[in-house]
C-alpha positions, -999 to +999 in steps of 0.1 A: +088-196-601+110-181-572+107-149-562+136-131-538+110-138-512+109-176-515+144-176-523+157-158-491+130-183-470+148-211-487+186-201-477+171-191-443+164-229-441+194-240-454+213-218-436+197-233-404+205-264-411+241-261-426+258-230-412+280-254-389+293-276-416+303-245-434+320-228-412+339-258-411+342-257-449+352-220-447+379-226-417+392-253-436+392-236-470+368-257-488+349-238-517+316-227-513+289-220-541+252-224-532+230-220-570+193-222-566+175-228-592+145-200-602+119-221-616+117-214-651+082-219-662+073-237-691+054-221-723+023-227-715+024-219-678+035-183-691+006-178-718-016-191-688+000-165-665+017-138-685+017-106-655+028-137-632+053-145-651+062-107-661+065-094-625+088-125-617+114-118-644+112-081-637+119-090-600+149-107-608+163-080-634+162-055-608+182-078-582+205-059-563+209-086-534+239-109-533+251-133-554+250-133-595+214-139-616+226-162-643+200-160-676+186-184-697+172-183-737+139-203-742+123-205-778+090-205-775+060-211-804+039-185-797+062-161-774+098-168-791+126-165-779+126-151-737+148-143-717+146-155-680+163-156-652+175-199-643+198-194-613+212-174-586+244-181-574+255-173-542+294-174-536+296-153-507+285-168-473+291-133-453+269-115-479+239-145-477+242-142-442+234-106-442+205-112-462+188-133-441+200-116-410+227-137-398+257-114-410+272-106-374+269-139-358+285-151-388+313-131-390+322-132-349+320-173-355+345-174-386+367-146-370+372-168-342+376-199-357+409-189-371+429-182-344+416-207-326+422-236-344+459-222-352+463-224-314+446-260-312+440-274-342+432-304-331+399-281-325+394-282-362+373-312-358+346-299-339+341-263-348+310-269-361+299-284-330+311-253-313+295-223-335+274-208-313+301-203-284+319-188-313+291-164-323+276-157-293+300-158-264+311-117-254+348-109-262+352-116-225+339-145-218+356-159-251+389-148-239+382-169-206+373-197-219+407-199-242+427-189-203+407-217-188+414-246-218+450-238-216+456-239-178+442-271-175+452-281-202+485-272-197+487-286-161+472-320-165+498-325-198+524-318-172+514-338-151+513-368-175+546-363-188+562-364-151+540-389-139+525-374-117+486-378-099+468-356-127+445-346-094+449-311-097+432-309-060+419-276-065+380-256-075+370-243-100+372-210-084+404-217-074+423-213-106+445-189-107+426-168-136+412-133-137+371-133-132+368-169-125+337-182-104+317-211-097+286-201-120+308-191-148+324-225-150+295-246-148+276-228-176+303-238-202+312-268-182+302-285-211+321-271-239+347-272-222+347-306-214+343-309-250+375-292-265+396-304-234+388-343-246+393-334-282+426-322-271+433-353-254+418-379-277+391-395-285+394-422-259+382-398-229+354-386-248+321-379-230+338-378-196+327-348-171+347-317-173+361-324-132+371-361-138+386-348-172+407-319-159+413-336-125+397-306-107+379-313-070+339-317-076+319-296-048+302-320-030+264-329-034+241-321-005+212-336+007+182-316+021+172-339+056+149-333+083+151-351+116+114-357+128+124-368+163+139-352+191+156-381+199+178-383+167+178-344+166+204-350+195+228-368+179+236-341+153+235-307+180+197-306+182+195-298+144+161-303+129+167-291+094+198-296+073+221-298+043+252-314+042+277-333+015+259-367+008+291-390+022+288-369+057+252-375+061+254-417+051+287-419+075+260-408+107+266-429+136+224-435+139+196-460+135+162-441+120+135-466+123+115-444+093+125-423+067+103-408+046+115-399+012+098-370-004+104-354-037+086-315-031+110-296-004+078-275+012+061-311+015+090-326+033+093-290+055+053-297+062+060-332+077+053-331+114+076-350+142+071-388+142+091-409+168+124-425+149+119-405+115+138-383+093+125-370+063+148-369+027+135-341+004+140-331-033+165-354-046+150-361-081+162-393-104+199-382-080+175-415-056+202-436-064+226-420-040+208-433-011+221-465-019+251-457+000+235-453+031+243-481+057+215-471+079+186-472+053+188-509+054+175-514+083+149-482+083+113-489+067+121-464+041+086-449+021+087-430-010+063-402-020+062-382-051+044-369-078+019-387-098+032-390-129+049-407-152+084-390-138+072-399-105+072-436-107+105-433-128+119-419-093+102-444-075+116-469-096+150-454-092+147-454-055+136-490-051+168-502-073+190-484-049+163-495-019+146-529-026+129-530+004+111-494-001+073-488-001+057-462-018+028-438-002+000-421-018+008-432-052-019-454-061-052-446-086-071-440-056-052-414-049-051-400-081-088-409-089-097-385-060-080-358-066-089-353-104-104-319-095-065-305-086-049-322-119-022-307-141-006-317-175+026-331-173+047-313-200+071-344-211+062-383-203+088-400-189+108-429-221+105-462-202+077-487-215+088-508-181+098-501-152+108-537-133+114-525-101+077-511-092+051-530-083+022-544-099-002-524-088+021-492-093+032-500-129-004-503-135-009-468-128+025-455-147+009-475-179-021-455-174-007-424-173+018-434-205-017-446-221-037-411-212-063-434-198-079-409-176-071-378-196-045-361-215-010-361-198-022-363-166-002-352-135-011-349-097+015-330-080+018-343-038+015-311-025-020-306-039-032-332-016-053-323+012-026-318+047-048-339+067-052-368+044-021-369+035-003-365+069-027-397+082-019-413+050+022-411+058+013-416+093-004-448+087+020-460+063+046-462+093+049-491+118+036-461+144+000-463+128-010-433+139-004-395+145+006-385+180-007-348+172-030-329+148-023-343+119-036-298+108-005-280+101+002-240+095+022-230+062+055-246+060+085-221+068+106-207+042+128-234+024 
């Protein structure tokens, strides 16, 4: 037997799971009827449990929610004949909404979706994929995102029908559009990348919004610091910098070391060592690096984090760098300091990872088998300063620290 209770917990489910194949249905004017069935209980269920029974049908007679309680005659032995309630039927998806508190989100998605797919209606396809822009975006930013899909997609179809390069060669902030910046476009980079390819076709689906409107990518930058005076010279005297990835792999230079670091206050930490630079923070983006002529001949070290997401980087770095050793990333290491462990929230997918070593894959299985404890993580810059400056230092072809390997806090990133 449903109550209102369980029913409303019920569409509250359904509704989760199915409110963007019907607005779909409702754009598209496909019926919609959603009965639940009440639960009639059988004879002797109600002898068993007559007030149950009782304050259920009396429940539903006094049903002033949506939808229509259809009733059902059941002759009974003992009781005769009953009447009970066998069905609600909800025929109004505005009205279930409001019941389970979804009324306005609902309404601001299928209020939209009309319009818009008689301006596209190629769209049609994948408004369910796009019902929470729909319900959530602010009038504003709505309106924008329509200005922004038809500029570009205005622009690039003129393009293609002339002939034309469909390199727009402009930003993002530089379209011509009223309250258009960086941040904005990024955020909905994505759905708009979406309903520009579905305007285009299939066939450039899954492409990034800049190579899909032809718009000019900011560059990427790489955090680097230059650990010798010596190399300091070549770029003004510049110790720390940032600059577009292509600029800094086009340096007219020979490191002898470079020290790969994932933390950016670890890589500020690291002390001047004759020949070195330092690359900080780059993440599973490693693979860039293997565009750098002058790596090839540096003895190139990697050290990160470890955990699982660690050696994934380290494995990501030796693809692009074959020749790359990794530093304090061994079960020593981690074995010693267990007193400054963390959990690692998400394990990184791979079961192998063919580029690390033996010893090193050894350790990621380890960590993917919790066989020193649950999830464990040991982030680099919990390691002890001095060990871990001699450590770096030793792993070099200098051997050795020139200075106290004691540093003061790192400046400001």
């Amino acid at each position: 037997m449903k109550l209102p209770s369980d029913v409303r917990l019920w569409f509250a489910r359904r509704y989760a799971s199915l409110h963007r194949q019907w607005l779909h249905e409702a754009v598209t004017g496909q019926p919609w009827q959603q009965p639940v069935t009440l639960g009639i209980p059988t004879e002797a269920a109600a002898l068993h449990q007559a007030p149950a029974v009782r304050a259920w049908a009396d429940a539903w007679r006094d049903w002033r929610g949506p939808g229509q309680v259809a009733w059902a005659a059941r002759r009974w032995k003992t009781l005769g004949v009953q009447q009970l309630p066998a069905t609600l039927q909800l025929d109004d998806i505005a009205a279930a909404a409001d019941w389970i508190g979804e009324r306005e989100r609902w309404q601001t998605a299928l209020a939209r979706s009309g319009p818009l797919v008689r301006r596209w209606p190629a769209l049609t396809t994948i408004l369910a994929r796009l019902y929470d822009t729909l319900a959530d975006y602010s009038d504003i930013d709505f309106q924008r995102l329509q200005d922004v899909l038809d500029w570009l997609q205005r622009h690039a179809t003129s393009a293609l029908a002339t002939g034309l390069n469909t390199e727009l060669n402009v930003y993002p902030r530089q379209l011509p559009l009223a309250g258009m910046d960086s941040k904005w476009f990024e955020a909905r980079s994505g759905v708009l990348a979406l309903m520009l390819a579905t305007l285009r076709g299939d066939e450039v689906t899954g492409r990034d919004l800049y190579t899909l409107a032809g718009l000019r990518r900011p560059p990427p930058l790489l955090r680097m610091r230059i650990l010798d005076p010596v190399l300091r010279a070549v770029v003004g005297g510049v110790g720390d910098l940032a600059a577009p990835v292509d600029m800094l792999a086009a340096l007219s230079w020979q490191p002898s070391v470079v020290i790969i670091v994932e933390n950016l206050q670890t890589g500020l930490a690291l002390q001047d060592l004759p020949g070195a630079v330092a690359i900080m923070g780059l993440g599973y983006a490693v693979g860039q690096l293997a565009t750098f002529p002058w790596l090839a001949q540096a003895h190139c070290m990697y050290w990160g984090d470890i955990d699982t997401h660690g050696y994934a980087i380290l494995h990501r770095a030796r693809q692009a760098l074959p020749h790359l050793v990794s530093v304090l990333m061994d079960e020593a290491t981690l074995l010693n300091g267990a007193s400054l462990w963390v959990q690692e929230t998400a394990a990184a997918p791979a079961v192998t990872l063919h580029a690390l070593t033996v010893d090193e894959h050894a350790v990621y299985d380890g960590l993917r088998h919790h066989r020193w404890g649950q999830a464990v993580r040991l982030e680099q810059e919990r390691i002890a300063w001095d060990v871990a400056w001699a450590a770096v230092v030793n792993a070099t072809p200098h051997g050795k620290p020139e200075s106290d390997p004691v540093r003061g806090p790192p400046p400001n990133p």
